[in-house]
N, C-alpha and C positions, 0 to 999 in steps of 0.2 A: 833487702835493698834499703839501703839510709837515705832519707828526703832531706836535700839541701834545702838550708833555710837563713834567712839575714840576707842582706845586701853584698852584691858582687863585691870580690877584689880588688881593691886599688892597682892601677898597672904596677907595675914593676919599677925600681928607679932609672933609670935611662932609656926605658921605652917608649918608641916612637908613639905621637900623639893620635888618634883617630882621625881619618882619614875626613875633609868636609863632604854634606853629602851631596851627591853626585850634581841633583839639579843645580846647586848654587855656583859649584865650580865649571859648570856648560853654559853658565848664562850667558845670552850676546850680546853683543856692542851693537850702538847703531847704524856704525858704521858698516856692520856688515848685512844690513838690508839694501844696500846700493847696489843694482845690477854694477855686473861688471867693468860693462864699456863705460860708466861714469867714473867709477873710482879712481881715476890719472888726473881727473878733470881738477886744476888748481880750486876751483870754487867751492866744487865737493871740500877736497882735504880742509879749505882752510873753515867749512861751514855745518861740519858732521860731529865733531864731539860729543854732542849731546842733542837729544831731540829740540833740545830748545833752542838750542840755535842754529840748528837748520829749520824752523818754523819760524825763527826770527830772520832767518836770514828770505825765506820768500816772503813773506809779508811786505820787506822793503824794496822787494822787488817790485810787488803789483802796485804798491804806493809812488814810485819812479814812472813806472807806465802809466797809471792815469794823473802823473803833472800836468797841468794846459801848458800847450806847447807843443807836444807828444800825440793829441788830438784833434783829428779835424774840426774847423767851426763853427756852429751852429747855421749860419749864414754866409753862404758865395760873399756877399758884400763886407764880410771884414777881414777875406784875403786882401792882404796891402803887396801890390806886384810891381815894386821898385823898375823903373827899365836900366840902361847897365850905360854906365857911365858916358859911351859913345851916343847916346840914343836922349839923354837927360835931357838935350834944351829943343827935343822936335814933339812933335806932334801929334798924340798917339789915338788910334783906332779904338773909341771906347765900349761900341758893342761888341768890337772882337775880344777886346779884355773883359767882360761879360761874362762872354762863351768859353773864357777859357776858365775864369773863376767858377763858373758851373761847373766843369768839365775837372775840375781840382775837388769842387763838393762830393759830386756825386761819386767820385773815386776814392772819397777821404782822406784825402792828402792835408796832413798835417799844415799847419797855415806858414811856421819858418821853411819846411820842404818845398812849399809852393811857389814862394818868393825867390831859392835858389833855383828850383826848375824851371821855372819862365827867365832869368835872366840866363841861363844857359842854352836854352831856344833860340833868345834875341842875339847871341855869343854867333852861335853855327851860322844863325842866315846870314847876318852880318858880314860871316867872314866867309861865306856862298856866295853873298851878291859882291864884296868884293875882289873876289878870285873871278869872278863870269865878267867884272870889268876889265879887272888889269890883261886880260885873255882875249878879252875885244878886243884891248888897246894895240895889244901885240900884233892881232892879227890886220887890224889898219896899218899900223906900220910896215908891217910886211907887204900887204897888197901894195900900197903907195909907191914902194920898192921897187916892184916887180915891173907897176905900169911906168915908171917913169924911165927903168931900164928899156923897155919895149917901146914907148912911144913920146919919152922926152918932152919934151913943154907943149905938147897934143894930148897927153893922157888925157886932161878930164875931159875934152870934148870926144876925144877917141871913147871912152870909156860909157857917159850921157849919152853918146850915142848909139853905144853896143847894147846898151838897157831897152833903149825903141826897138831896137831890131829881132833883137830875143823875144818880144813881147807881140809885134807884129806877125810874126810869122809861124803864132801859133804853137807854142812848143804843149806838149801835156802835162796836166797839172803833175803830174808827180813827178816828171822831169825838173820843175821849175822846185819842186819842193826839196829835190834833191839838191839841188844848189847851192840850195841854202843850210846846208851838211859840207860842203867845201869848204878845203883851205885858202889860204891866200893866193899861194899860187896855184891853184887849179884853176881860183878865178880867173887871177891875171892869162893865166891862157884861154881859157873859154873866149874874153875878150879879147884876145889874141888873133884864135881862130876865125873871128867875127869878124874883125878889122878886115883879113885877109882875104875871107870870103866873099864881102863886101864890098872890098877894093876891084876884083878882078870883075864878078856878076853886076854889083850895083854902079849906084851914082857916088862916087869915091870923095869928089869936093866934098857935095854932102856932108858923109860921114866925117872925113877928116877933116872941118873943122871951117868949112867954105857955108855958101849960104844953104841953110837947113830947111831954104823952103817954108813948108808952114807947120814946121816941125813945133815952134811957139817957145816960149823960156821952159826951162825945165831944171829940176832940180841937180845940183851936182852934187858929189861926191862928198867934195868941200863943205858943200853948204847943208848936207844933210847930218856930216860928221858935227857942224859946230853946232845946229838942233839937237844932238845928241849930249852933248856937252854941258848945253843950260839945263838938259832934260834933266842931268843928274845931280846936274845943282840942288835940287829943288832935293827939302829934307824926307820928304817920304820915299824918294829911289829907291835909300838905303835901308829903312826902317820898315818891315813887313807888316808890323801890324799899323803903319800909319793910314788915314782915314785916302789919303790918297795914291798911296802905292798900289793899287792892283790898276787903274784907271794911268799912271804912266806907265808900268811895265808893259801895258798895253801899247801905251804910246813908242816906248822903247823898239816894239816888236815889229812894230809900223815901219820904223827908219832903218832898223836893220833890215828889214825885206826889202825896203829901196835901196839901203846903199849897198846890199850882195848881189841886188837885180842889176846897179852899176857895176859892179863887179866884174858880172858875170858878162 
């Protein structure tokens, strides 16, 4: 047997070149270390090419997140809580904005976040307390209706004087509490009922509007509605966090038990 010796053959003339070897032609892209469900994702495609810029591309992420602005502040006291435009020339409750600037700290609420969520609070009630007015308003005009249908230029002594009698004669509190759950014209008949009841068993002048004895002045209907009326003048009605809106809604709640107890 003859031993080959010297340096292999040159290929042949138009033979195909050797083949690369195998690792370099398997190597992977970066792109395909992406779980699947991202790969659709626009930010991926336009952020994968190369590792460097997809490392360049989070870095300027986390650099966007911690901008000021994007984090809460050090301090409750340098939320600035604009009120909204309706609310600008009244009066505002400054321990309750306090409590809410804590209540923004301690939750982290970024300091621009905090300033659109509280004027979006003052937004809702605003447009609460005045939907529960123009809702009253209706419902006086409706009562007014009813009674002047039923008792003609008598109503408000008709009506002043259905409020004594209701009250007299002991009804239970949660009769009286339900009442105050009535429409217009359920009142206008409760007083209705009253009138007639009144008329036939009691002292009828009385009631209808003759000498009341030592029944004494009493408030009417009229005069409790137009109490209600300056009540709401007054710039903390309407404003929830004003220093003196809880102390009239109270007051509010006062006149509307009398003038539903006239009502009724």
């Amino acid at each position: 047997m003859v031993e080959e010796t010297g340096t292999p053959a040159a290929p042949a003339a138009g033979a195909p070149a050797a083949a690369a070897p195998a690792a370099e032609a398997a190597k992977p892209s970066f792109v395909d270390f992406v779980p699947t469900e991202f790969k659709d994702r626009p930010w991926v495609k336009d952020n994968t090419a190369t590792p460097e810029a997809f490392f360049k591309f989070v870095d300027n992420q986390n650099a966007l997140i911690g901008k000021k602005g994007l984090e809460a502040p050090a301090s409750p006291d340098e939320y600035v809580l604009d009120p909204i435009a309706e609310l600008k020339d009244q009066k505002r409750d400054e321990e309750f904005q306090k409590g809410v600037k804590a209540l923004f700290h301690q939750s982290g609420v970024p300091k621009d976040m905090a300033s659109k969520l509280s004027q979006g609070f003052e937004k809702m009630m605003l447009e609460k307390v005045k939907g529960a007015s123009e809702s009253q308003k209706a419902e006086d005009a409706a009562f007014e209706k009813f009674n002047t249908e039923f008792f003609g230029d008598k109503k408000e002594t008709v009506v002043t004087n259905a409020q004594k009698i209701l009250k007299e004669i002991g009804l239970p509190k949660g009769a009286l509490m339900a009442m105050d759950k009535m429409t217009a014209d359920q009142l206008a008949l409760v007083v209705a009922v009253t009138d007639s009841v009144y008329a036939k068993f009691g002292k009828e002048d009385g009631f209808r509007g003759g000498d009341p004895g030592a029944q004494g002045a009493a408030d009417t209907y009229e005069s409790l509605s137009a109490q209600q009326r300056e009540l709401m003048k007054n710039p903390g009605y309407a404003d929830w966090q004003h220093a003196e809106h809880k102390v009239l809604m109270e007051k509010n709640q006062i006149l509307l038990s009398k003038m539903r107890a006239i009502k009724k």
